[in-house]
C-alpha positions in Angstrom: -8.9 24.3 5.6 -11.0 21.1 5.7 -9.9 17.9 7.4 -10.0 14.7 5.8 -11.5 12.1 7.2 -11.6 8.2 5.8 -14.9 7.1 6.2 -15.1 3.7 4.4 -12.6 1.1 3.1 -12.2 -2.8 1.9 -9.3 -4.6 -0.4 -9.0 -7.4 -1.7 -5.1 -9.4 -0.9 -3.8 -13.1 -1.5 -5.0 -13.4 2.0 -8.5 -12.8 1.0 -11.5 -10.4 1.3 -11.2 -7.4 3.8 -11.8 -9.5 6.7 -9.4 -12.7 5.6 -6.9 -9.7 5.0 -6.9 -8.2 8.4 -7.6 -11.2 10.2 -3.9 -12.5 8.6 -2.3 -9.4 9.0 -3.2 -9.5 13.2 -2.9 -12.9 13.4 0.2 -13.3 11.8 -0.9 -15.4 8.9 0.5 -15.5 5.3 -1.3 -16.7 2.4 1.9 -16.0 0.0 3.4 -19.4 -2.1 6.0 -20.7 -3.9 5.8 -21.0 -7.7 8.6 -22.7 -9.9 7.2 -22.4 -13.3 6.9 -19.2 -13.4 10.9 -17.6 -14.0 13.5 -20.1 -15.6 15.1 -22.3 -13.0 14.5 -20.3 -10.1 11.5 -21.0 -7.7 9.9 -17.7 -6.7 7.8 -16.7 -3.7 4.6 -14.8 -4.7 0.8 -13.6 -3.1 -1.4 -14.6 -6.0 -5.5 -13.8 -5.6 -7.9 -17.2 -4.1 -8.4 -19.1 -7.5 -11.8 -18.3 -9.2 -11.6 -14.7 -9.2 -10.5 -12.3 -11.7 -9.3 -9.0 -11.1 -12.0 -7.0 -12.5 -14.5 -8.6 -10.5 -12.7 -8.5 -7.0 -11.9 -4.4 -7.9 -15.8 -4.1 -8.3 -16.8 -6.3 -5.3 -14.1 -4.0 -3.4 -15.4 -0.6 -4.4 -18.9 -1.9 -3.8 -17.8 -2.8 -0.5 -16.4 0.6 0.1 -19.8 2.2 -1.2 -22.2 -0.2 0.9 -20.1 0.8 3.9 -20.7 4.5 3.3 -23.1 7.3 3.6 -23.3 7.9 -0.3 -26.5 6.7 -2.6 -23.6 6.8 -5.4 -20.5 7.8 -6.5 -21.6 10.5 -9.0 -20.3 13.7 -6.8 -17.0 11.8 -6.0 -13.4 11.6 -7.7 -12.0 8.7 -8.1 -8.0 9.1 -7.7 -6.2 5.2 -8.5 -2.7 4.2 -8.1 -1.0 1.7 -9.8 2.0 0.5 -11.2 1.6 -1.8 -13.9 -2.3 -1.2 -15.0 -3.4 -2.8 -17.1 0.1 -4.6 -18.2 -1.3 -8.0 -17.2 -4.3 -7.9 -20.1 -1.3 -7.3 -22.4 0.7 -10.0 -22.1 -2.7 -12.4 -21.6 -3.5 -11.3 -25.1 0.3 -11.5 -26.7 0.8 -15.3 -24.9 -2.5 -16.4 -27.2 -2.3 -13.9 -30.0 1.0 -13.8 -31.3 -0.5 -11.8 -34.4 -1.5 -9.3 -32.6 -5.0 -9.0 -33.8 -7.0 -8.4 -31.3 -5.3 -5.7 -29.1 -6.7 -3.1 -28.0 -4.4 -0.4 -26.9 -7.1 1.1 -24.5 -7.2 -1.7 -22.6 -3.3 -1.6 -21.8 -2.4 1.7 -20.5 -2.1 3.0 -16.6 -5.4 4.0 -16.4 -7.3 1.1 -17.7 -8.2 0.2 -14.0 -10.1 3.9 -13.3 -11.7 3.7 -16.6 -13.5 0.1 -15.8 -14.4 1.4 -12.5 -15.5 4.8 -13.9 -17.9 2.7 -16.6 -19.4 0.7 -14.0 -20.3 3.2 -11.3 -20.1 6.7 -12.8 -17.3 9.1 -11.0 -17.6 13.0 -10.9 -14.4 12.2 -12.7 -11.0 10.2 -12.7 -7.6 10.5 -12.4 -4.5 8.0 -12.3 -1.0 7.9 -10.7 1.6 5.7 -11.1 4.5 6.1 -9.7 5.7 2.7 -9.1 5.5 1.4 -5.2 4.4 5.0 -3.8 1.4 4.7 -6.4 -1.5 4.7 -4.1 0.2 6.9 -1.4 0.7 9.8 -3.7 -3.4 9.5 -4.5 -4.2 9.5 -0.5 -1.7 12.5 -0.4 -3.2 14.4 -3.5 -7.0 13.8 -1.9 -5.9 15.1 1.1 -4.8 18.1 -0.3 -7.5 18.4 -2.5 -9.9 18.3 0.0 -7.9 20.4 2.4 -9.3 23.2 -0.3 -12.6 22.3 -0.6 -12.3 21.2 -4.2 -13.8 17.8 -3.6 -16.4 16.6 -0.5 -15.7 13.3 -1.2 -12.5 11.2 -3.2 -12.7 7.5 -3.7 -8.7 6.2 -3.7 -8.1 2.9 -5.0 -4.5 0.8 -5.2 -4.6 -1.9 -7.8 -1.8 -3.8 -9.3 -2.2 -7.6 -10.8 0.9 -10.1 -10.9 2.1 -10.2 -14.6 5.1 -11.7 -16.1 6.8 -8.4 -16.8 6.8 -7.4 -13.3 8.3 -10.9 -11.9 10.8 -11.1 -14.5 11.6 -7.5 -14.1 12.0 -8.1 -9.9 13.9 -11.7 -10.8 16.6 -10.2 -12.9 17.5 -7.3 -10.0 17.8 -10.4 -7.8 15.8 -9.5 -5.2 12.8 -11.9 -5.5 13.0 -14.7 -2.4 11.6 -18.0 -2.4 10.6 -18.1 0.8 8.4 -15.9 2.8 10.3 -12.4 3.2 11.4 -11.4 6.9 11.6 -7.7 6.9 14.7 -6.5 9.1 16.1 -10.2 9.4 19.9 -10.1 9.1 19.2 -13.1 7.0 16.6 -12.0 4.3 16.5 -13.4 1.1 14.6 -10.6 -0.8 11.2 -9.5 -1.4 7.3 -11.7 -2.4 5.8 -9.9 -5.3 1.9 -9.9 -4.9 -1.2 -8.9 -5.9 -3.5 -7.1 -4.2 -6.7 -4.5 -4.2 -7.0 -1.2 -1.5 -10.0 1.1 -1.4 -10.4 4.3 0.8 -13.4 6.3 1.2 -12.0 10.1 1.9 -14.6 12.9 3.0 -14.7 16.1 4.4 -16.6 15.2 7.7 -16.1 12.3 10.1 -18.4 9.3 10.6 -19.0 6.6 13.3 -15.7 5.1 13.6 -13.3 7.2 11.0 -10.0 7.9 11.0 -8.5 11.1 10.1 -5.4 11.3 7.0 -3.5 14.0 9.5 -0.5 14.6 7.5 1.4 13.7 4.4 4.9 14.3 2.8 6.8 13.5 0.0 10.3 13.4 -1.3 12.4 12.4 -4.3 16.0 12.0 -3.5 16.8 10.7 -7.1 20.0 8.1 -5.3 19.3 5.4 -8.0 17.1 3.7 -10.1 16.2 1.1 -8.0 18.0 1.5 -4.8 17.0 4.3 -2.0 19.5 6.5 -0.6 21.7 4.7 1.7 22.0 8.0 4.2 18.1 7.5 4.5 17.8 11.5 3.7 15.1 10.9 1.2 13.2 8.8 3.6 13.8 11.0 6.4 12.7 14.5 4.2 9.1 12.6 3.6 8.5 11.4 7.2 9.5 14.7 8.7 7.2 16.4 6.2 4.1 13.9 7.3 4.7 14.8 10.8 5.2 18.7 9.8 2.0 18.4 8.0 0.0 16.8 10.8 1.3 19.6 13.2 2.6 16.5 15.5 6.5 15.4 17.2 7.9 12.5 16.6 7.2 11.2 20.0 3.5 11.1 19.5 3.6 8.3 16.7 2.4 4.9 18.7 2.8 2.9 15.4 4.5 2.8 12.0 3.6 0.0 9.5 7.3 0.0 7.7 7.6 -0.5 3.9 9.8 -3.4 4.6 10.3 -5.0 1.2 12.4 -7.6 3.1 15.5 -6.0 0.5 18.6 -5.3 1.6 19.2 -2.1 0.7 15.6 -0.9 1.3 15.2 -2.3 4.6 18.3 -0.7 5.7 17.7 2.4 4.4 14.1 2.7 5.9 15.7 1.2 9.7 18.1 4.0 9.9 15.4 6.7 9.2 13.3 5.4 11.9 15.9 5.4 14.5 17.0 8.9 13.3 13.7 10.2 13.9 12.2 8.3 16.3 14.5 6.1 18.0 14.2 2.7 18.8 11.0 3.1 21.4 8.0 3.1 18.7 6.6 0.0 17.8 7.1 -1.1 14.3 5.7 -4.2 11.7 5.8 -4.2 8.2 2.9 -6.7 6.6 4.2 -7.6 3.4 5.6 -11.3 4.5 1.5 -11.8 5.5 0.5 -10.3 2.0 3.6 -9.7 -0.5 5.0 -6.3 -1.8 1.2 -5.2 -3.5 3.2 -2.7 -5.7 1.2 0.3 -6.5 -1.5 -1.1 -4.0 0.6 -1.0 -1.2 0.4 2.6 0.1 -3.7 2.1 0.3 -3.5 -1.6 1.6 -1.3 -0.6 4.6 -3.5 2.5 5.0 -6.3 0.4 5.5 -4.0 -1.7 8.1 -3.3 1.6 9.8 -7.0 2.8 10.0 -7.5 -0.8 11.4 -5.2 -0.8 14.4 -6.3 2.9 15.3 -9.9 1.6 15.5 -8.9 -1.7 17.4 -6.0 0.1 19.3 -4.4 -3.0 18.4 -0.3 -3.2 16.9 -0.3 -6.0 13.7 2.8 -7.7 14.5 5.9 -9.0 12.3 5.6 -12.5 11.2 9.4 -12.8 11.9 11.2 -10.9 14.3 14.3 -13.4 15.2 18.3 -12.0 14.2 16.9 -8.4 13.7 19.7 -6.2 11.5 18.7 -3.2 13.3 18.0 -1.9 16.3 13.7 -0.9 15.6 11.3 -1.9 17.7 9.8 -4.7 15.7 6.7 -6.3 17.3 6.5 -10.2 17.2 2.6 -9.9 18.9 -0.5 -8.2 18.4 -0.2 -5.3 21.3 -2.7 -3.7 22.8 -2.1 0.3 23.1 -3.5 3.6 23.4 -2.2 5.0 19.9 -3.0 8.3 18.7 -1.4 8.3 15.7 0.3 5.9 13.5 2.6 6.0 10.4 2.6 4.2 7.1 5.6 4.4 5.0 5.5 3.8 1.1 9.3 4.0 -0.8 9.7 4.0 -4.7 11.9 2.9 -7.2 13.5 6.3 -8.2 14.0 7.6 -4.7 10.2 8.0 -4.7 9.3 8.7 -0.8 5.8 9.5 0.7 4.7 9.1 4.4 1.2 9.1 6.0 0.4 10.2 9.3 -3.1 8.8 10.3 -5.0 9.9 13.6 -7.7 9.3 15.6 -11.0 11.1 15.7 -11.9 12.4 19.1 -15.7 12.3 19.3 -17.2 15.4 21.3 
């Protein structure tokens, strides 16, 4: 069976282009703000893209980055696999705020797969396909391109993560009572609740490495079913999808050097996610979650904090936790950018739905 190698990536964050991104994710940074007229009397902290840009232009000028960056002429013998959890929700409600007759709606322009369809017109794919399976969107496309190419079915998959901030989604997040308005702390006995963001993650996935890849070593899935909205409080959903990634990467636990959480900054997710970790792993492995630097990206997350984990395997560098003070539980969150030797590193993406997938990333040993 083939490996998979990621050969090329870029997003796009309320931080900022690819570089802005990663260089507030290391360097503890946050570009996320308070807004207080956007739910009824409440002020809500959210990660909203730099003024100027739309979204359709910063998802071309990402998978042009992506393509620029890799050993392809064009896109026209690659699939394109998107995740995302509202797509194209926000064009809605732009259209019903000004148009309250209706008239000009298009219901092609609303549905989940609106995003790979714009991207499809404007640089051609093999073909196209779209998951959305709320905050595990994006992770379940690197999982399915894995396995795809694991068959030889595809030499190369584009996977994008996309989601836009719309009113539906705010409102939806506002009236669980989860939304904070302040910058989220992750594991903080004192958390408030989650940032709602938006935010952009490409990944190149081939067949054969490149100068400076990474390899997608193992993936795993679960759906414990708990609740709605809440995980599993025993963590077994969590723990079923982890052990699966490590199962699937032919790895222990011990040989993880990094896991970039999920860490909504929720109660009941945060500690639901803490006790899997110290089940499996203990409290040795080094851990940071990056959503109070760029918000909870939604769908996009599971690509965006790929990309984060491909990064710190190159740089054999730990992103650290903006907050690490009056920590719930007993993980090894990072308050610094370390310096390690880490073979492997774990990215964690949890769903509403007891949605679970878990990516085990590597790196490429060069003969």
């Amino acid at each position: 069976m083939s490996k998979t190698y990621i050969t090329a990536c870029a997003m796009q964050s309320a931080s900022g282009d690819t570089k802005k991104t990663l260089d507030a994710v290391f360097h503890k940074k946050s570009a996320l703000s308070v807004y207080d007229n956007i739910v009824s009397e409440k002020k809500v902290c959210i990660g909203k893209f730099e003024k100027g840009f739309n979204f359709d232009e910063l998802l071309i000028k990402s998978v042009k980055e992506v393509l620029n960056a890799s050993n392809l002429k064009d896109f026209s013998n690659t699939l394109l696999l998107v995740g995302s959890s509202v797509g194209g929700m926000a064009t809605t409600e732009k259209i019903l705020f000004k148009d309250k007759n209706y008239k000009n709606i298009n219901p092609q322009k609303h549905t989940i797969n609106v995003i790979a369809s714009t991207l499809d017109a404007k640089f051609n794919f093999l073909s196209h396909r779209s998951y959305s399976t709320a905050c595990t969107s994006s992770a379940n496309a690197l999982k399915t391109a894995k396995e795809l190419i694991a068959i030889n079915a595809y030499e190369n998959i584009l996977v994008v993560g996309a989601d836009e901030i719309c009113s539906t989604t705010v409102f939806g997040f506002s009236s669980l009572g989860i939304l904070s308005d302040e910058i989220c702390t992750p594991f903080k006995s004192e958390r408030k609740g989650m940032n709602v963001a938006e935010g952009i993650g490409a990944l190149l996935l081939q067949n054969f490495p490149t100068k400076n890849s990474v390899e997608l070593c193992g993936c795993g899935a679960s759906s414990d079913a708990y609740h709605i909205a809440n995980p599993d409080p025993t963590s077994t959903g969590a723990i079923s999808a982890i052990n699966k990634a490590l199962s699937d990467a032919n790895i222990e636990a011990n040989q993880i050097g990094y896991i970039n959480a999920h860490g909504t900054g929720t109660q009941a997710n945060d500690e639901s996610e803490a006790n899997a970790i110290l089940e499996i792993f203990g409290n040795e492995v080094a851990v940071s979650s990056s959503k109070s630097n760029l918000g909870h990206t939604l769908g996009a997350a599971g690509a965006i904090e790929a990309i984060i984990c491909v990064e710190a395997l190159k740089k054999q560098l730990m992103p650290p936790q903006l907050d690490c003070t009056q920590k719930e539980k007993d993980i090894n969150l990072i308050s610094d950018a370390r310096e390690s030797k880490i073979e492997y590193a774990l990215s964690n993406s949890f769903a509403f739905g007891g949605n679970n997938v878990a990516l085990v990333f590597g790196v490429v040993n060069e003969s």
